[in-house]
Every structure is written in structure tokens, then in C-alpha cells.
C-alpha positions as CSV (number, residue, x, y, z in Angstrom):
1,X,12.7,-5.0,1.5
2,X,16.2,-4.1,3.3
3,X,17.8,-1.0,3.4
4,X,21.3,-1.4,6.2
5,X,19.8,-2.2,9.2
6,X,15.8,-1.7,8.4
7,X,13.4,-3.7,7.0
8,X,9.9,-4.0,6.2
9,X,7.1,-5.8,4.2
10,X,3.4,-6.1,4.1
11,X,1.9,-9.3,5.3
12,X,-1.6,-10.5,4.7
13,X,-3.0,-13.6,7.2
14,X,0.4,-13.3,9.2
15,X,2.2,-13.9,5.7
16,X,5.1,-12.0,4.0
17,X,4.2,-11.0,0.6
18,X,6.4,-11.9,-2.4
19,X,7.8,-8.4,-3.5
20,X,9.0,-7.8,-7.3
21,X,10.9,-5.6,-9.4
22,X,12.8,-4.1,-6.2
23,X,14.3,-0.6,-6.8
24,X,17.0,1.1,-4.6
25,X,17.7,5.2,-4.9
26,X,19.5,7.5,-3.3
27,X,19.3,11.5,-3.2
28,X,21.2,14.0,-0.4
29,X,17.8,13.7,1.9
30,X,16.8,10.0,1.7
31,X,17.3,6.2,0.5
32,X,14.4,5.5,-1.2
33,X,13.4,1.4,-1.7
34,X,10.6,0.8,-4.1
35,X,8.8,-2.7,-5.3
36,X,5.3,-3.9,-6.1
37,X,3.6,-6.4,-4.2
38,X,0.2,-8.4,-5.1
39,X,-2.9,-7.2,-3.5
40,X,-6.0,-9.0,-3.0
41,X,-9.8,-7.6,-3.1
42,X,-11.9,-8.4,0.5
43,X,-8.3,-8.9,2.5
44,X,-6.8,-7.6,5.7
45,X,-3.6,-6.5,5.7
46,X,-1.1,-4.7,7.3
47,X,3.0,-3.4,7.8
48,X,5.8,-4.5,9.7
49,X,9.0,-2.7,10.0
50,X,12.1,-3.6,11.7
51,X,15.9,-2.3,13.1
52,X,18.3,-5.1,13.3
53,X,20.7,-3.6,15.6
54,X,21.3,-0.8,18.2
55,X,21.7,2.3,17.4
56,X,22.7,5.6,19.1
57,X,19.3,7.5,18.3
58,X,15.5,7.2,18.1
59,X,13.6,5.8,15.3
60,X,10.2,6.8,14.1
61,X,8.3,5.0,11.4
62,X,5.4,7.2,10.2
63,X,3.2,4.5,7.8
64,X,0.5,5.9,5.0
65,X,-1.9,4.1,2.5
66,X,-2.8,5.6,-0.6
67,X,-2.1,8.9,1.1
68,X,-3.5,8.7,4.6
69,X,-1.2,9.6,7.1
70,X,-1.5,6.9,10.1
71,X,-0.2,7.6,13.8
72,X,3.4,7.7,13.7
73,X,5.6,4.7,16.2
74,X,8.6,6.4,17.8
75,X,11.1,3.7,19.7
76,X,14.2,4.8,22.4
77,X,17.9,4.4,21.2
78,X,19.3,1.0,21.2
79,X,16.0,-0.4,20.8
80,X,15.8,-3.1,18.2
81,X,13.2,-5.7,17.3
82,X,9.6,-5.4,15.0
83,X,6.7,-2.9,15.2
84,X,3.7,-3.2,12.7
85,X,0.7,-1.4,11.2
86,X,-2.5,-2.9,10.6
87,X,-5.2,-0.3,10.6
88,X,-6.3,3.8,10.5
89,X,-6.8,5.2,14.7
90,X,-7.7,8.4,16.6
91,X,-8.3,8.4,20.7
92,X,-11.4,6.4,20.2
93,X,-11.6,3.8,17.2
94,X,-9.9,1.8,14.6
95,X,-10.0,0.6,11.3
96,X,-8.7,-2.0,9.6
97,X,-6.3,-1.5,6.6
98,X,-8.2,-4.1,3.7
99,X,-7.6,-4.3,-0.5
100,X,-11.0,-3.3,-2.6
101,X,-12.0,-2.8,-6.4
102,X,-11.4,0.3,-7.4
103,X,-14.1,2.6,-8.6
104,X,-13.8,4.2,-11.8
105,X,-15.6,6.9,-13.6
106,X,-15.7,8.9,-16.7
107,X,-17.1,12.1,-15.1
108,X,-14.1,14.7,-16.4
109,X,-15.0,17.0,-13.4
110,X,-12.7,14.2,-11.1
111,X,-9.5,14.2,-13.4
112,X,-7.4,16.5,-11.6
113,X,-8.4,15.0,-8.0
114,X,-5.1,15.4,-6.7
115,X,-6.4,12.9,-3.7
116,X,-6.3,10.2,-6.1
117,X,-2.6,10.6,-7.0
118,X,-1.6,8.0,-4.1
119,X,-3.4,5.4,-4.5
120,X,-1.7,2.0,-5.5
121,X,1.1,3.3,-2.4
122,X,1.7,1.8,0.6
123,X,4.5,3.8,2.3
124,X,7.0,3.6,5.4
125,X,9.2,6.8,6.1
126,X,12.0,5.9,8.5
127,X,13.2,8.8,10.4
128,X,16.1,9.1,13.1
129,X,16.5,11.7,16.0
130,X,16.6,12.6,19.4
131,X,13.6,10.5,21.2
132,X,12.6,12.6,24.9
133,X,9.8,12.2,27.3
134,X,7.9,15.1,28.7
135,X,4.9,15.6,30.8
136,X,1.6,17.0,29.4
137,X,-1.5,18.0,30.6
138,X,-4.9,16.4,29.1
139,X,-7.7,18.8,29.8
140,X,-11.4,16.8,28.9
141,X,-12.1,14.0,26.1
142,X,-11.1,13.6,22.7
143,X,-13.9,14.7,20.6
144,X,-12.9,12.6,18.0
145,X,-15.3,9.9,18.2
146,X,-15.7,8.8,14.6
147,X,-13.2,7.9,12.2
148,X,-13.6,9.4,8.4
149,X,-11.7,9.0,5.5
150,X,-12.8,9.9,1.9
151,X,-13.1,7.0,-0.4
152,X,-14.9,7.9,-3.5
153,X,-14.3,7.1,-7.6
154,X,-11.4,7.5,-8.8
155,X,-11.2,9.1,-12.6
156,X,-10.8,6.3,-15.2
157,X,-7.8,8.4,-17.3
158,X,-5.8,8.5,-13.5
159,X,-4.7,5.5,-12.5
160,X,-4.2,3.3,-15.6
161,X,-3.1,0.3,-13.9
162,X,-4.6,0.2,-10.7
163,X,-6.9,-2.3,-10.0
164,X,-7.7,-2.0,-6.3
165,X,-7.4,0.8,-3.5
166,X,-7.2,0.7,0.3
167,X,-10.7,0.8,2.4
168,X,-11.4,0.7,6.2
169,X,-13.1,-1.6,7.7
170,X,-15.8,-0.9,10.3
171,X,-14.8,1.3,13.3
172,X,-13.8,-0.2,16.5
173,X,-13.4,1.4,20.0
174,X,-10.5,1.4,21.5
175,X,-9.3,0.0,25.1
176,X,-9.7,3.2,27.0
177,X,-6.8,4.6,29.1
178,X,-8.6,7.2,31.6
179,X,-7.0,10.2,33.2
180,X,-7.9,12.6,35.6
181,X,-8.7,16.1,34.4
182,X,-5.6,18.6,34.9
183,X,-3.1,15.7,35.6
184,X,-0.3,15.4,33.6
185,X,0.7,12.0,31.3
186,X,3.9,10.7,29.6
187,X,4.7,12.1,26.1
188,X,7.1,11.2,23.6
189,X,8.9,14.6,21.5
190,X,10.3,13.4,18.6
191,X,13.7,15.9,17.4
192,X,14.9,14.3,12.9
193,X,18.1,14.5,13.2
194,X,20.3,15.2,9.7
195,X,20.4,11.2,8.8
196,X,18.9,10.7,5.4
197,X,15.1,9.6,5.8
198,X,14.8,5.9,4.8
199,X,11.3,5.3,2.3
200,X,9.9,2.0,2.0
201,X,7.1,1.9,-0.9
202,X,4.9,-0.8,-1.6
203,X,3.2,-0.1,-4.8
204,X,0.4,-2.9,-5.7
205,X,-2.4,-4.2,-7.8
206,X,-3.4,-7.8,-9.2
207,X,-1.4,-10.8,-9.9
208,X,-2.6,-10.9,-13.1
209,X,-2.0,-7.2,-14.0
210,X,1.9,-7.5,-12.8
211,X,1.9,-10.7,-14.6
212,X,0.9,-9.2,-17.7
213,X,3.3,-6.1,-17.5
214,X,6.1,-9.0,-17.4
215,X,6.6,-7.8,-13.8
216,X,5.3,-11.0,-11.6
217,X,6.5,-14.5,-13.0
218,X,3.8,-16.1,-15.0
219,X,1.9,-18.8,-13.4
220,X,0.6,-22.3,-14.9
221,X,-2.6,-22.0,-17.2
222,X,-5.9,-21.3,-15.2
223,X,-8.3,-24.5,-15.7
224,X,-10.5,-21.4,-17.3
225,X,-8.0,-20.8,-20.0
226,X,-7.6,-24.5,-20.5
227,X,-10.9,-24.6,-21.1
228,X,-11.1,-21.9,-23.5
229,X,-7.9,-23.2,-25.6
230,X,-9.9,-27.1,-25.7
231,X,-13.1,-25.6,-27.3
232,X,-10.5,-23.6,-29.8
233,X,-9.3,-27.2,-31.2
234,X,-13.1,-28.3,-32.1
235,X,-14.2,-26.4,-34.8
236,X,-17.6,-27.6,-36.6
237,X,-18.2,-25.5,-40.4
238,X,-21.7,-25.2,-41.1
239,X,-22.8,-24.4,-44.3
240,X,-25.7,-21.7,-44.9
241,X,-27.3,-19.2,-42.6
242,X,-26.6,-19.7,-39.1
243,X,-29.6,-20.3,-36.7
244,X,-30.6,-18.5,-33.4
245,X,-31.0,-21.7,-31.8
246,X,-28.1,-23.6,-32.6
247,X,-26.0,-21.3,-30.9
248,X,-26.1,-22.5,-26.7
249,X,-24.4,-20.3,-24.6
250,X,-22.2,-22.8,-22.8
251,X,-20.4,-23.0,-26.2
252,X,-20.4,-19.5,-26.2
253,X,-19.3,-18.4,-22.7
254,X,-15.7,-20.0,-23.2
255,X,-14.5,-18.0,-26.2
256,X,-15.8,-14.6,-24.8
257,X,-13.8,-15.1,-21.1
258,X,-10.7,-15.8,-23.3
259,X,-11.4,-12.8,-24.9
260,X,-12.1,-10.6,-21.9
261,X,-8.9,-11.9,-20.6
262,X,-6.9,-11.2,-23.5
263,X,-8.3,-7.7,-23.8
264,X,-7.2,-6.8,-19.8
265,X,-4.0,-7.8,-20.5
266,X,-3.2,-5.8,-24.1
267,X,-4.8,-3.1,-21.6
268,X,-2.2,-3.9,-18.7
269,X,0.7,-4.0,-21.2
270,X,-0.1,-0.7,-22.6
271,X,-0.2,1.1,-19.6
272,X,3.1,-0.4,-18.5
273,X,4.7,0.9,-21.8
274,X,3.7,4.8,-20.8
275,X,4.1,4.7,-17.4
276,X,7.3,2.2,-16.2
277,X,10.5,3.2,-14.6
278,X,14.0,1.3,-15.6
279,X,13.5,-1.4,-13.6
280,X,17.2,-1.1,-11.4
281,X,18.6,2.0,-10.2
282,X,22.2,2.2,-8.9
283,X,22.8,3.1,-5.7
284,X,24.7,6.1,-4.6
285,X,27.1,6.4,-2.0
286,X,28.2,9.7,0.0
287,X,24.7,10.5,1.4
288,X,24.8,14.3,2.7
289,X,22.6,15.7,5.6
290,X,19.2,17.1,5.9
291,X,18.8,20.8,6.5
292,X,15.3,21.4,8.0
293,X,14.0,20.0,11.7
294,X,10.8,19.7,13.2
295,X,9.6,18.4,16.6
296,X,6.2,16.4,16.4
297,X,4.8,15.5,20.3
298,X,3.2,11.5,20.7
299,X,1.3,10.5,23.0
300,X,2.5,7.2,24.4
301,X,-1.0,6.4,26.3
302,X,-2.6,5.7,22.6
303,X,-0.9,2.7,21.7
């Protein structure tokens, strides 16, 4: 997705992913760029974002995943080229952004989780500001030495067409950058300015799901479905009772994938008639300026 002079998609095995249905907005405080993307369970993945061309002030790109915050990237004015995100950190380890299944459950005690409200997001928040270095003092180690992130069931009634979440992989340590007790190191202080923050979101699930909700382009018939429409063309009409042992579950097993199949996707549709947005959005010139600043300190030493 582009929004002026930033950019930014999700890549899985170095590739760009295909993004659909792509949504620009615009409010006084931010430029907000919306699409879905196609997610696949058991793989890596991670963000890139970009600036095309100089500018006068810093940039930070902060990056989340279903709602977990990641270490924000701050660059200098005029800097312009490509940063990216591909996994969860602290001082010590990292893990690795990956798609899973989601798990569901019918335990009522979950529906208002408001941890759960995220999931299916992958966001980028594009600030700009005054970028300064300043001298701090480290005094001891980090005592963050594992890396935990809740990942539980998700209530079945909450996310109605969410197939998959984000998981982490297993932790890794870090390359370690040691200093001295009491001696000071190089931090970045980060000042928003009043620019409008710029929001990339990624929102994703299955092929098939987006396919269904007339989102995604259809594909060519799966050699499954094939399958399941040939044994529709040979009917046999037996007369009398039917017999437990004629029936042989190879005959069987074609009719009730077709049906499982047909059933997730009445299932997709239905959830895309409650829940979609108008698919375009007009954008809106005249963007006005944001009233509130905060300073957040980075350490340049962890990345």
C-alpha cells in the first residue's frame, strides 16, 4: 500500500503479498490505508515499510500484530530507503512473527476478552517529528530474559471470519552489545510533531475465506472439487432397502468434502454481510494538525 511518499506490505519467503479491497481515509489526526491480505497457517512472515524521498523531519514506524506492540524504528531526516519487521524482541531474545489456526471456544466466560479484539490486524503507524540523540546511563542487565505473550482461545461469537492469528516462534538470543556499568550510551528521543499519523492495516485470513466473501478473485476449481462435481454426474437408483455394506466410504468421502466446503463458505458469506465496510472511501483533503506530543526514548544499541 502507498500513501505520498510511504509505503508498506507484508512479505512471506521474501515475497510481496497480493493486497485486496484497498481503502484510503482521512480524519484531522491521521491517513488511514486499509486492505486484506492472504495469510497462511505454519508461515513466517514479516513488514516492510518505506519513505521514497527526503524529508525535513524524523520518521518512526511503531509495527503491532493482533495488538502486540513491537519495538518502534526511528530514522534521521532526509533519510530515505526500506526498514522491516519480522519478529517480537526485548534486550535478550526474539521471536518470529508466523500465521496459525485460530482457537475457538464456546466457554461464554471469554466473550468480552477485549484482548481478542485485534486479532486478524497487522498494523504500521507512521509518525513524524524531531529525531535527537542523547546520552544515557545503563546501570546492570536487563532482567528481561524471556519473552511472553498471551496466546490463548479466542471466543467463537468474536471473530466471525477469522481463520488464523499471529504466534511466536521459539525464543532466540540476541547478539549481545556489552557496556560498562555507569557508562553512558547513544539514545535516540523521539519528539511527533503535528503531521497527521499515517496507518497502514493489514487485515487477513484464508484465501478461500476472502474468496468466498467476493473479496479475493476466484481461483480455477481445486482437483478436490472436481472430483466431487464427477461423482455428482454418476448416479446409480437402487431399488429397496439400502444395505450397510454397499455403501464404501471412498464413494462417500467425495460428497461430504463438497459439502464441508459449501457449508464454510455460506458461513464466510454470512459473516461478510454483518460485518463489511463500503468497499472505497473517498479521500479527504485539508488535513489539520495534531494537538497532543509525547517524547518516547530508543535505544539505538538494540537493533
Amino acid at each position: 500500500m502507498i500513501f505520498g511518499d510511504l509505503s508498506a506490505y507484508v512479505f512471506i519467503d521474501g515475497q510481496e503479498l497480493p493486497e485486496y479491497d484497498v481503502i484510503v481515509s482521512s480524519t484531522p489526526t491521521e491517513n488511514r490505508i486499509t486492505c486484506w491480505i492472504a495469510s497462511e497457517e505454519g508461515k513466517k512472515f514479516g513488514v516492510r515499510w518505506m519513505n521514497a524521498a527526503q524529508q525535513p523531519w524524523g520518521i518512526r514506524a511503531a509495527v503491532s500484530v493482533d495488538g502486540v506492540c513491537c519495538t518502534g524504528q526511528a530514522v534521521r531526516p532526509g533519510w530515505v530507503g526500506t526498514k522491516e519487521r519480522t519478529y517480537l524482541a526485548n534486550d535478550l531474545v526474539t521471536r518470529d512473527f508466523m500465521f496459525s489456526n485460530i482457537e475457538l471456544t464456546d466457554d461464554d466466560s471469554m466473550l468480552g476478552d477485549q484482548s481478542s479484539n485485534d486479532i486478524g490486524q497487522i498494523v504500521i503507524e507512521v509518525e513524524t517529528g524531531k529525531y535527537m540523540m542523547k546520552q544515557v546511563v545503563k546501570h546492570g542487565k536487563s532482567k528481561n530474559h524471556t519473552l511472553r505473550v498471551r496466546e490463548g482461545k479466542v471466543h467463537e461469537r468474536s471473530k466471525k471470519a477469522c481463520a488464523h492469528r499471529v504466534v511466536f516462534g521459539e525464543e532466540v538470543p540476541r547478539r549481545q552489545v556489552h557496556h560498562q556499568p555507569g557508562r553512558p550510551t547513544s539514545c535516540t528521543m523521539f519528539r511527533p510533531d503535528n503531521h497527521p499519523t499515517t496507518i497502514f492495516v493489514f487485515k487477513y485470513t484464508r484465501l478461500d475465506i476472502l474468496q468466498a466473501m467476493g473479496i479475493a478473485p476466484s481461483t480455477s476449481k481445486s482437483p478436490m472439487k472436481q472430483e466431487a462435481n464427477d461423482y455428482d454426474d454418476e448416479v446409480e437408483i437402487v431399488e429397496g432397502p439400502i444395505e450397510p455394506s454397499s455403501l464404501r466410504s471412498g464413494d462417500v468421502k467425495p460428497q461430504i468434502q463438497h459439502l464441508e466446503m459449501e457449508l464454510q463458505r455460506l458461513r464466510a458469506q454470512l459473516a461478510s454481510s454483518e460485518d463489511r465496510k463500503p468497499s472505497r472511501v473517498k479521500l479527504e483533503r485539508g488535513v489539520s494538525r495534531r494537538q497532543q506530543t509525547t517524547m518516547e526514548v530508543l535505544d539505538l544499541t538494540e537493533d
